[in-house]
Short mmCIF file of the C-alpha atoms (twelve columns), coordinates in Angstrom:
data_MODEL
# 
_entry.id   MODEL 
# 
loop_
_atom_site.group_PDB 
_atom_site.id 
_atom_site.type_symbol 
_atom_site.label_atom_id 
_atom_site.label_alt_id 
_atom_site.label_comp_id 
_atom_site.label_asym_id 
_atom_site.label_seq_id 
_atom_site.Cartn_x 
_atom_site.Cartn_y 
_atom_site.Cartn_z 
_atom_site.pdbx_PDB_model_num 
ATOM 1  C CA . UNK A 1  197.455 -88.672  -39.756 1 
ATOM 2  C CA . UNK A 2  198.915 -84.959  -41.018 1 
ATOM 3  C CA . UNK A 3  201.547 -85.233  -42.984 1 
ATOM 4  C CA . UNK A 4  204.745 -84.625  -41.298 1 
ATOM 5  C CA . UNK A 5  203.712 -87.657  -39.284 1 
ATOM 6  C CA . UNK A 6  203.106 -89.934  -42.510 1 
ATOM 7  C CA . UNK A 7  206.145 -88.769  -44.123 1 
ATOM 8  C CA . UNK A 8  207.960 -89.500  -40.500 1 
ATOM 9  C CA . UNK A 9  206.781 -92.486  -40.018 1 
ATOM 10 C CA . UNK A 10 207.067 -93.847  -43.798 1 
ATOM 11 C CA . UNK A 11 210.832 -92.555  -43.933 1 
ATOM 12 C CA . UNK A 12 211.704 -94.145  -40.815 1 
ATOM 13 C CA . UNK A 13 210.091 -97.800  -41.583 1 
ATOM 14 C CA . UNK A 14 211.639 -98.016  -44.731 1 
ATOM 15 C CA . UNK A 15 215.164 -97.083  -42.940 1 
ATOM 16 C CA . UNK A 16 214.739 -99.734  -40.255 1 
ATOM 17 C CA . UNK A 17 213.577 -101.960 -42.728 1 
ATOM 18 C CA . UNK A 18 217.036 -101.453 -45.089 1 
ATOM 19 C CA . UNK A 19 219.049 -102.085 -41.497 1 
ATOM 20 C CA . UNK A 20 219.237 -98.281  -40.772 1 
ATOM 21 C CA . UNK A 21 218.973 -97.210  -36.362 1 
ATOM 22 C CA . UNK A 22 217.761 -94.241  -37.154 1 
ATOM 23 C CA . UNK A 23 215.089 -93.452  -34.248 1 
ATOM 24 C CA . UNK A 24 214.587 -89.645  -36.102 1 
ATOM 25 C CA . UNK A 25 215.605 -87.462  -38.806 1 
ATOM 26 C CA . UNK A 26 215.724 -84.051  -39.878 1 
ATOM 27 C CA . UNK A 27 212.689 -82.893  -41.882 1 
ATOM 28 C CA . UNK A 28 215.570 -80.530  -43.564 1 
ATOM 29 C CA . UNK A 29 217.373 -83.648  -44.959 1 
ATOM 30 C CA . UNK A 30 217.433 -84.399  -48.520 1 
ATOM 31 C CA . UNK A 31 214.996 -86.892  -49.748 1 
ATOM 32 C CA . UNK A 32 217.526 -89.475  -51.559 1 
ATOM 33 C CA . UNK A 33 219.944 -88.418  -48.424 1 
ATOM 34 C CA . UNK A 34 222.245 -91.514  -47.746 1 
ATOM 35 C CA . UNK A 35 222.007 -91.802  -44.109 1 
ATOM 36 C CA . UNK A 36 218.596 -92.693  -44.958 1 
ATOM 37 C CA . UNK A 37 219.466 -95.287  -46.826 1 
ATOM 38 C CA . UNK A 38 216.325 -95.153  -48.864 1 
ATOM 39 C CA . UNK A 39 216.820 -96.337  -52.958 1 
ATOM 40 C CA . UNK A 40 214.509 -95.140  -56.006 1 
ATOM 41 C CA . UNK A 41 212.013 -97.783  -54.733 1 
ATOM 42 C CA . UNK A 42 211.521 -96.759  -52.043 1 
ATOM 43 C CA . UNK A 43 211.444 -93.423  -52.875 1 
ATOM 44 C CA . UNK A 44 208.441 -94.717  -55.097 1 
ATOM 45 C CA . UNK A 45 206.690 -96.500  -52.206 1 
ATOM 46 C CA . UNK A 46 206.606 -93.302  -50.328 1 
ATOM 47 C CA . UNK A 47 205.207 -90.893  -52.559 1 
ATOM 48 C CA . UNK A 48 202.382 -93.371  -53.942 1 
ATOM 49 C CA . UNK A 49 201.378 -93.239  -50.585 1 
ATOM 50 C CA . UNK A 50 201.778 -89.885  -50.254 1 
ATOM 51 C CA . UNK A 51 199.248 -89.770  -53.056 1 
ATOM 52 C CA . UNK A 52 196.970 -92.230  -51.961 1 
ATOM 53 C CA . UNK A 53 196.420 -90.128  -48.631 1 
ATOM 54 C CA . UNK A 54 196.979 -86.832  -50.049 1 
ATOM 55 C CA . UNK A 55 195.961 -86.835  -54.041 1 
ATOM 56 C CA . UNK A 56 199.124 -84.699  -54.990 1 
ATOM 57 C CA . UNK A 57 201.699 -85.961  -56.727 1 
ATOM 58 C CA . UNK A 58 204.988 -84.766  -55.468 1 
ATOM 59 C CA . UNK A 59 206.997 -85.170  -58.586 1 
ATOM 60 C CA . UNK A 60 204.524 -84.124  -61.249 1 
ATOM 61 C CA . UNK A 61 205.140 -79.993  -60.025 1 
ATOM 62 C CA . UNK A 62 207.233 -77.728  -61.275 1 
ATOM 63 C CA . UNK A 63 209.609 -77.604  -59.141 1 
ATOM 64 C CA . UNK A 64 209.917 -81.315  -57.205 1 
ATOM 65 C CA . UNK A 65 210.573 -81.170  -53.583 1 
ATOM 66 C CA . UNK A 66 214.151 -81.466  -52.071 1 
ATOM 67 C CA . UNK A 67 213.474 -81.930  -48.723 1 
ATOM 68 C CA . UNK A 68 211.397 -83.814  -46.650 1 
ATOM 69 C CA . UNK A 69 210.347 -80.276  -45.172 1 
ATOM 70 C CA . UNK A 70 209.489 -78.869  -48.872 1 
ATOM 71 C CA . UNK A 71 207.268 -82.308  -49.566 1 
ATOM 72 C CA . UNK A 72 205.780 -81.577  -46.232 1 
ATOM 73 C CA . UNK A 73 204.657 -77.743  -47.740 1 
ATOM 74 C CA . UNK A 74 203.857 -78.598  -50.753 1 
ATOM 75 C CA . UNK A 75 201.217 -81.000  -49.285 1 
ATOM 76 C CA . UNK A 76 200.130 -78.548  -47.200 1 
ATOM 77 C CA . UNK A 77 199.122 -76.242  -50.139 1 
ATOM 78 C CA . UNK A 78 202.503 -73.991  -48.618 1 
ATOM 79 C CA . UNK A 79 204.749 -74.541  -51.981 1 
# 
């Protein structure tokens, strides 16, 4: 699975999971953004999976990502 569709498909079973109807969501949103209605822990599930599948740890960079988009690039070796 390449990453946009991990990170899609993570962000979006955690939201239906919390009661969200989501069905999509912009890449450009903010990770902790509230429409999400994704909390620190599962902010933590995601990126220890992100790690698992990718070996890069999102938030031990310089500059943490912001977006879903600049987790996305920073996987991809693009941040």
């Amino acid at each position: 699975m390449n990453p946009e569709e991990l990170i899609t498909s993570l962000v979006l079973k955690i939201h239906k999971r919390n009661g969200g109807v989501l069905r999509d969501f912009s890449l450009d949103m903010r990770l902790m953004e509230s429409a999400l209605m994704i909390d620190s822990l599962d902010m933590a599930e995601i990126m220890v999976e992100v790690e698992r599948e990718f070996g890069i740890s999102p938030f031990d960079q310089l500059e943490p990502p912001r977006t879903w988009r600049e987790l996305i690039g920073l996987i991809e070796g693009r941040e």
